[in-house]
C-alpha positions as CSV (number, residue, x, y, z in Angstrom):
1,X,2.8,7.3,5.5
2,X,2.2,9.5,8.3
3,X,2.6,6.5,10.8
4,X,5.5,5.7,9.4
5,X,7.0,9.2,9.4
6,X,6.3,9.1,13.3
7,X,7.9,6.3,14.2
8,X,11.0,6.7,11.6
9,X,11.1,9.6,13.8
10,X,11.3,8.5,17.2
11,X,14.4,6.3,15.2
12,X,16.1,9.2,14.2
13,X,15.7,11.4,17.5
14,X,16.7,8.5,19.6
15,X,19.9,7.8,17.5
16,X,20.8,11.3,17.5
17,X,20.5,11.6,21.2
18,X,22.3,8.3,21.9
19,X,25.3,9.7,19.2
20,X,25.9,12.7,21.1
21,X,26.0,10.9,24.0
22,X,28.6,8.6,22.7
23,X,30.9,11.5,21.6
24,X,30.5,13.0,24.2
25,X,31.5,10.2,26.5
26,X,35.0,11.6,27.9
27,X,35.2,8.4,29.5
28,X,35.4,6.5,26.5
29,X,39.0,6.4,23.9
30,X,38.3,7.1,20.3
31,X,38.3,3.6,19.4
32,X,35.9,2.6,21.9
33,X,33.5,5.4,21.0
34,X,33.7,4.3,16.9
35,X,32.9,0.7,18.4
36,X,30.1,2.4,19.9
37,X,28.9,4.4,17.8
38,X,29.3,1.3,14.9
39,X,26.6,-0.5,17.0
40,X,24.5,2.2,17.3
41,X,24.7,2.8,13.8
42,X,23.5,-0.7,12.6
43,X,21.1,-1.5,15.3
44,X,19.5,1.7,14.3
45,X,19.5,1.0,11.0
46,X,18.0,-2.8,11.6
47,X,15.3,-1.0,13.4
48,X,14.5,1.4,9.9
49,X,15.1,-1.5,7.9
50,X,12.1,-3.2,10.0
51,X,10.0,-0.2,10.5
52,X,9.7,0.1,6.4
53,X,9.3,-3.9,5.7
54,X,6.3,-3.6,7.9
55,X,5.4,-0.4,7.1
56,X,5.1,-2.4,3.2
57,X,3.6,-5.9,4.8
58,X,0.7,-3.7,6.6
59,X,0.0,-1.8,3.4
60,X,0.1,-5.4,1.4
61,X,-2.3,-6.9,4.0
62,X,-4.9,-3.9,4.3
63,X,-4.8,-4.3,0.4
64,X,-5.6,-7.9,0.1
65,X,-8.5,-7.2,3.1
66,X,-10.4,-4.7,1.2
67,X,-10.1,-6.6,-1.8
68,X,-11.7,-8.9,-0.4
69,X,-14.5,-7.1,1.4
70,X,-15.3,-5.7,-2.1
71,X,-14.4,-8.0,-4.4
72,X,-14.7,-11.4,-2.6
73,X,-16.7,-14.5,-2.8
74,X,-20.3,-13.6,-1.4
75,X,-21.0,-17.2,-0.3
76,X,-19.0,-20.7,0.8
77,X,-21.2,-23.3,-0.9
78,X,-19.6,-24.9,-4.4
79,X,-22.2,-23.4,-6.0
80,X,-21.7,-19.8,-4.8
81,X,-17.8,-20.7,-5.9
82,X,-19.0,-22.0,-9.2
83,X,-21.3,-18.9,-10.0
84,X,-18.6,-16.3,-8.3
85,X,-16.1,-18.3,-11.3
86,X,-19.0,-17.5,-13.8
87,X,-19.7,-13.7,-12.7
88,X,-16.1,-13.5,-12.8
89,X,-15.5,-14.5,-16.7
90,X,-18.2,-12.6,-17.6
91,X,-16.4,-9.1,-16.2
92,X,-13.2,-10.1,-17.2
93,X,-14.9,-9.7,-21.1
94,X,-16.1,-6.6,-20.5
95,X,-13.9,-3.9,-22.5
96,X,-15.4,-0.8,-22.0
97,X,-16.7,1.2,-19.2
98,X,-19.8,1.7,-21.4
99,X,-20.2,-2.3,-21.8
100,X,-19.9,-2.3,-17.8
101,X,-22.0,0.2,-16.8
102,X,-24.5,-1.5,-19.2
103,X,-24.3,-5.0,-16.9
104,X,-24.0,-3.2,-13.5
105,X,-27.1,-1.8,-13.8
106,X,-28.5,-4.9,-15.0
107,X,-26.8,-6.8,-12.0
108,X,-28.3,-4.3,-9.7
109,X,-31.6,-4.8,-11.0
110,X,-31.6,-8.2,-10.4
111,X,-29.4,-8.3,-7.0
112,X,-27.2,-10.2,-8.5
113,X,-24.0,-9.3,-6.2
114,X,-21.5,-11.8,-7.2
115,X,-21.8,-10.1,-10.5
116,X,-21.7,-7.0,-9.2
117,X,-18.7,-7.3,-7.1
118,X,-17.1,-9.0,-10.1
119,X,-18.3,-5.5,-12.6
120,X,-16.6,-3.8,-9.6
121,X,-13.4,-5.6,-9.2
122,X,-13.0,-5.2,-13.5
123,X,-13.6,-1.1,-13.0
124,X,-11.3,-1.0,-10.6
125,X,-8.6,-3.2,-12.0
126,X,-9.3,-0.6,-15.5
127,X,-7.1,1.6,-13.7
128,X,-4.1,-0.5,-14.2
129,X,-4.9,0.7,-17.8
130,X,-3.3,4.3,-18.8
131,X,-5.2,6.6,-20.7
132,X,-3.2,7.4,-23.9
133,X,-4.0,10.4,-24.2
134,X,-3.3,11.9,-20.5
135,X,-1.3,9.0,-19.0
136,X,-3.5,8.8,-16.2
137,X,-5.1,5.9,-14.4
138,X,-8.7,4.9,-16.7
139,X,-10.3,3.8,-13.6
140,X,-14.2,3.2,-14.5
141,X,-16.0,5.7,-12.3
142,X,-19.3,5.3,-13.1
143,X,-19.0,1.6,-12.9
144,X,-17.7,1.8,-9.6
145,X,-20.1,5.3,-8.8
146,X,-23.2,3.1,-9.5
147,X,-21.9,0.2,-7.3
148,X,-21.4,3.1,-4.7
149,X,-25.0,4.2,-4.9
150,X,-26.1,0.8,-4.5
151,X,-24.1,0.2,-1.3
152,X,-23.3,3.3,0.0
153,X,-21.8,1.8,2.6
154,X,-18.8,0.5,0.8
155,X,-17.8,3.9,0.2
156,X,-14.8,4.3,2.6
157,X,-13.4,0.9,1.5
158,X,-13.5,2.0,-2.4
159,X,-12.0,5.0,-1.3
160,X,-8.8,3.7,0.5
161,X,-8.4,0.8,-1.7
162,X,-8.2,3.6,-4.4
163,X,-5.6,6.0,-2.3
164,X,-3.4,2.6,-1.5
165,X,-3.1,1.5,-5.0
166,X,-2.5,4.9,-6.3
167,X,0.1,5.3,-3.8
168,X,1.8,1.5,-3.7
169,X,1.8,2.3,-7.7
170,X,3.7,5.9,-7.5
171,X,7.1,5.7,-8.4
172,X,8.1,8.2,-6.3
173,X,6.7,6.8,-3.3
174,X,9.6,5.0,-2.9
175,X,11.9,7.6,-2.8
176,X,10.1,9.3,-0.3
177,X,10.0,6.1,1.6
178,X,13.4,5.9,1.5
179,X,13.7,9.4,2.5
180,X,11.8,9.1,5.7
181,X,13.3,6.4,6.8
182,X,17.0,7.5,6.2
183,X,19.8,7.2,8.6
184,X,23.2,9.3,7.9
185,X,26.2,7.3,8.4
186,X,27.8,8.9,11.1
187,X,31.1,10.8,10.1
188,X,33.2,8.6,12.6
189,X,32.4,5.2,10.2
190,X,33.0,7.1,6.7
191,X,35.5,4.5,6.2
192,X,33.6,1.4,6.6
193,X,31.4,0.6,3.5
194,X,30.3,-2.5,4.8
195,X,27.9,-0.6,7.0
């Protein structure tokens, strides 16, 4: 978000700078400075407009690349596919974070990491799940605590996984979004709803 504050930014600044210019212009007649100021308007705008589709498509792809770190087939054979498939049915049973925590550490006794990345992927995916009684994400900690202490290494990558989804899922993210990357319609094309 910060990134994107910067360079929504540098936007804003520039197309402020450029609009005074424009008004300033003695040089130029009132129509010619609207006609101006139109194009600096919606090429401004085009460049927001871009700035928060990537600003999404980045977040989407970092996503999908720590899920797959975490969560993603360990091997390429058919039979690494086959037993990644199995592991995979198996966590999708599980129900509780009791009943997960039960077959991590079983996993984890017997290195068995497809299962454990498909435990891991099920206690994150928990916190899709609301908690009734606080409304908060039910994300299964220890599950994902004892994967942690396993491979410690995997730490940071839990971590922002966890701080993207939170964030991707907050309603008022967008809003914010939208905020930040805001450009106010310059008074001179008021009438023009087109734009």
């Amino acid at each position: 978000m910060e990134d994107l504050r910067a360079q929504a930014e540098k936007i804003q600044t520039s197309f402020a700078r450029a609009l005074d210019e424009i008004r300033a212009d003695r040089m130029l007649s009132d129509e010619g400075k609207k006609s101006r100021i139109r194009d600096l308007y919606v090429s401004s705008k085009a460049q927001m407009d871009k700035l928060k589709a990537q600003t999404t498509q980045d977040e989407t792809n970092r996503i999908t690349t720590l899920q797959r770190r975490l969560f993603g087939t360990v091997g390429a054979s058919a039979q690494d596919v086959i037993a990644q498939r199995d592991a995979n049915d198996r966590a999708e049973a599980l129900s509780s974070e009791e009943e997960a925590l039960a077959m991590m550490r079983s996993a984890i006794t017997f290195k068995d990491l497809m299962l454990e990345r498909a435990i891991l992927r099920r206690a994150f995916e928990a916190g899709a799940e609301l908690n009734p009684l606080n409304g908060r994400p039910q994300h299964w900690f220890d599950v994902i605590n004892a994967y942690v202490d396993e491979h410690p290494t995997t730490e940071d990558d839990l971590r922002e996984l966890l701080d993207l989804t939170k964030a991707a899922a907050n309603p008022g993210r967008s809003f914010g979004q939208a905020m930040t990357t805001w450009l106010a319609k310059p008074s001179e094309l008021a009438d023009e709803w087109s734009l």
